[in-house]
VEXDREN-2710 file (C-alpha; in Angstrom, 1 decimal):
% VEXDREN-2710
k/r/px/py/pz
1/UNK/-21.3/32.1/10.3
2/UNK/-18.2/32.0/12.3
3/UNK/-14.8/33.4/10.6
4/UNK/-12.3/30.5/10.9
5/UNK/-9.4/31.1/13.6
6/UNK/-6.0/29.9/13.1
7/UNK/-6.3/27.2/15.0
8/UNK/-8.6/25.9/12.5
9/UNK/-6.1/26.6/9.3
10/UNK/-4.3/23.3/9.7
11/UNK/-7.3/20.8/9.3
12/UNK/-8.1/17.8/7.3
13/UNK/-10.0/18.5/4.3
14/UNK/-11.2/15.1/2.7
15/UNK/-7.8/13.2/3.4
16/UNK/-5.5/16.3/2.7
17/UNK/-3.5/18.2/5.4
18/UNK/-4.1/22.2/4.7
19/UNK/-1.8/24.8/6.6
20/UNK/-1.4/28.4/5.4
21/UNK/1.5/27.4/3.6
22/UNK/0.8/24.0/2.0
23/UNK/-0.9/21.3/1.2
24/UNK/-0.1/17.5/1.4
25/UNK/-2.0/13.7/1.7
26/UNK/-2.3/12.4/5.4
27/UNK/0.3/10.1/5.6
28/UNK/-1.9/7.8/8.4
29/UNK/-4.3/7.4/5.0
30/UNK/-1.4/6.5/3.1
31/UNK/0.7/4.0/5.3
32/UNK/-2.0/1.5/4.2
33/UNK/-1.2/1.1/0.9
34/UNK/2.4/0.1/1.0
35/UNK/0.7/-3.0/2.4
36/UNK/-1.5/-3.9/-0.9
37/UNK/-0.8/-6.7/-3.1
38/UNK/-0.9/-7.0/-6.8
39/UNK/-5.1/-6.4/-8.1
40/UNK/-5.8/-9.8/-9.2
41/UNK/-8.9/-8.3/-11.1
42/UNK/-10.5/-5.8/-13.3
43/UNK/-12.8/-4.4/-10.4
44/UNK/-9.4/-4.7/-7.8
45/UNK/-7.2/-3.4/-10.6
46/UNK/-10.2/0.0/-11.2
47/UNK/-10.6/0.3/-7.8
48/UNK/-6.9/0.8/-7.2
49/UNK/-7.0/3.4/-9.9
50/UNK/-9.7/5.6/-8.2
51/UNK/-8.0/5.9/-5.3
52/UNK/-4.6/7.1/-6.4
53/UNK/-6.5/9.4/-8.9
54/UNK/-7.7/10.7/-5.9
55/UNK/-4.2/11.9/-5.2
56/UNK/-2.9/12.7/-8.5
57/UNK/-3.0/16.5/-7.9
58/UNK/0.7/15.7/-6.3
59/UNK/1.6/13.4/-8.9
60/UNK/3.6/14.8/-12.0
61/UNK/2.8/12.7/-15.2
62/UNK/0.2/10.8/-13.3
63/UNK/-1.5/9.5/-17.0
64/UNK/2.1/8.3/-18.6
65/UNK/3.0/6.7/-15.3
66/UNK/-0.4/4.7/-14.8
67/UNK/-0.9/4.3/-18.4
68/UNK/-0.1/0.5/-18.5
69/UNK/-2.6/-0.5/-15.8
70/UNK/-4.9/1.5/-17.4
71/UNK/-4.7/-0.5/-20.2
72/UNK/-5.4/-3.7/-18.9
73/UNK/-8.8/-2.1/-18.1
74/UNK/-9.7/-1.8/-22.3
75/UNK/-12.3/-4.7/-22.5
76/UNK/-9.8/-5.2/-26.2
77/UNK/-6.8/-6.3/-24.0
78/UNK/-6.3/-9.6/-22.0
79/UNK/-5.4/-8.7/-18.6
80/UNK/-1.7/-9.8/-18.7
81/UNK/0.0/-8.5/-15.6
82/UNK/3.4/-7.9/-17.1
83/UNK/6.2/-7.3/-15.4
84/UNK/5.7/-3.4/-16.0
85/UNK/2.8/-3.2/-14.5
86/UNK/4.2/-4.8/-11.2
87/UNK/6.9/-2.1/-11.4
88/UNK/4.3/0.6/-12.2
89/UNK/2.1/-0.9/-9.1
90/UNK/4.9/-0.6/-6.8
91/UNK/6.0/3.2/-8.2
92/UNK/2.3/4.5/-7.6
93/UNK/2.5/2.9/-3.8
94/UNK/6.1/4.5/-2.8
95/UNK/4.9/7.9/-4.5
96/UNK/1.8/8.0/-2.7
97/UNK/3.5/7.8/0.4
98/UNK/6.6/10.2/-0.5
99/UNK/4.5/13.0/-2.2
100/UNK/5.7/16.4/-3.0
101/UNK/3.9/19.2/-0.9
102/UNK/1.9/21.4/-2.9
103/UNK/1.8/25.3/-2.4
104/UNK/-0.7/27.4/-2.3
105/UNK/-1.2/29.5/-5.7
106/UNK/0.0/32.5/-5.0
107/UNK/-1.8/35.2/-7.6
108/UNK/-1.2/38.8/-5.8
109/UNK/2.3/38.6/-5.6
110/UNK/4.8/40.5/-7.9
111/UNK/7.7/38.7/-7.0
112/UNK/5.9/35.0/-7.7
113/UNK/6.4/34.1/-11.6
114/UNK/3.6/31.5/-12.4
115/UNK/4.1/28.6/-14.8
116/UNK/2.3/25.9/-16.7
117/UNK/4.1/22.8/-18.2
118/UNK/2.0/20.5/-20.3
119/UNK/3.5/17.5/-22.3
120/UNK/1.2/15.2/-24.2
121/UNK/1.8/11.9/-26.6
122/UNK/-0.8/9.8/-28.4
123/UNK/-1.5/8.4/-25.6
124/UNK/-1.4/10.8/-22.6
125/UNK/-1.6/14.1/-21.4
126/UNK/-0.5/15.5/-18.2
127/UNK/0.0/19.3/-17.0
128/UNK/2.1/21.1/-14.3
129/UNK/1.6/24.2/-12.6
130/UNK/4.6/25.7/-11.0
131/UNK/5.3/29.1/-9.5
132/UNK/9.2/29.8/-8.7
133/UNK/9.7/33.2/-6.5
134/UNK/12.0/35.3/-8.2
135/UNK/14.4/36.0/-5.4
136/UNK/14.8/32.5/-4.6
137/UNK/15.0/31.3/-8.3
138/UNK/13.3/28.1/-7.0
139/UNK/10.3/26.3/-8.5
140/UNK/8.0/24.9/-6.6
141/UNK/4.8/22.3/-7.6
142/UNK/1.3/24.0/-7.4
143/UNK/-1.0/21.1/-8.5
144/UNK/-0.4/18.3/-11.5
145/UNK/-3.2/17.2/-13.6
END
């Protein structure tokens, strides 16, 4: 097996864009879905879910954001599209398209303080791993669940 060169450390792995640095969603993927209309059905609707939960590692409170359309999916609710869930449509499409950048965890490095945020209701629960260096006193996002 070959070691990988640097030319080879900025390469698309499964839609993300991976440099030594960073990581962030290829934005040709992504143009697309500023495009979609409204899901006019369950399947539409759950199909549109997987695919932003495919990107939801750059999305902070990903559950609490989506957690109106999700509920249209309970086979106990009516699918009414309310006007919140247009708004919460057209939020998940901009964000997509304007993610953060994720770091790379950084774990062998004295000057990197490492965090983990976590707030959870009734109804979600979403989690945030930051790592700030401690010269620069800035945080910065390493992945949301």
């Amino acid at each position: 097996m070959q070691p990988i060169s640097d030319s080879h450390a900025r390469k698309a792995i499964e839609g993300y864009k991976v440099s030594e640095e960073e990581v962030k969603p290829f934005r040709n993927k992504l143009d697309a879905v500023l495009e979609l209309e409204r899901p006019t059905t369950a399947k539409n609707l759950k199909s549109f879910l997987v695919f932003i939960s495919y990107y939801r590692k750059f999305m902070e409170n990903y559950t609490q954001i989506t957690l109106p359309l999700t509920k249209l999916l309970k086979k106990s609710n009516k699918c009414y599209w309310a006007e919140e869930c247009q708004t919460v449509f057209e939020i998940l499409k901009k964000f997509l398209c304007n993610s953060p950048i994720l770091k790379h965890f950084e774990n062998n490095d004295d000057r990197v303080v490492t965090r983990l945020f976590v707030d959870a209701s009734g109804e979600a629960l979403d989690a945030s791993l930051m790592q700030e260096e401690k010269e620069l006193r800035e945080m910065h996002p390493v992945a949301y669940a």
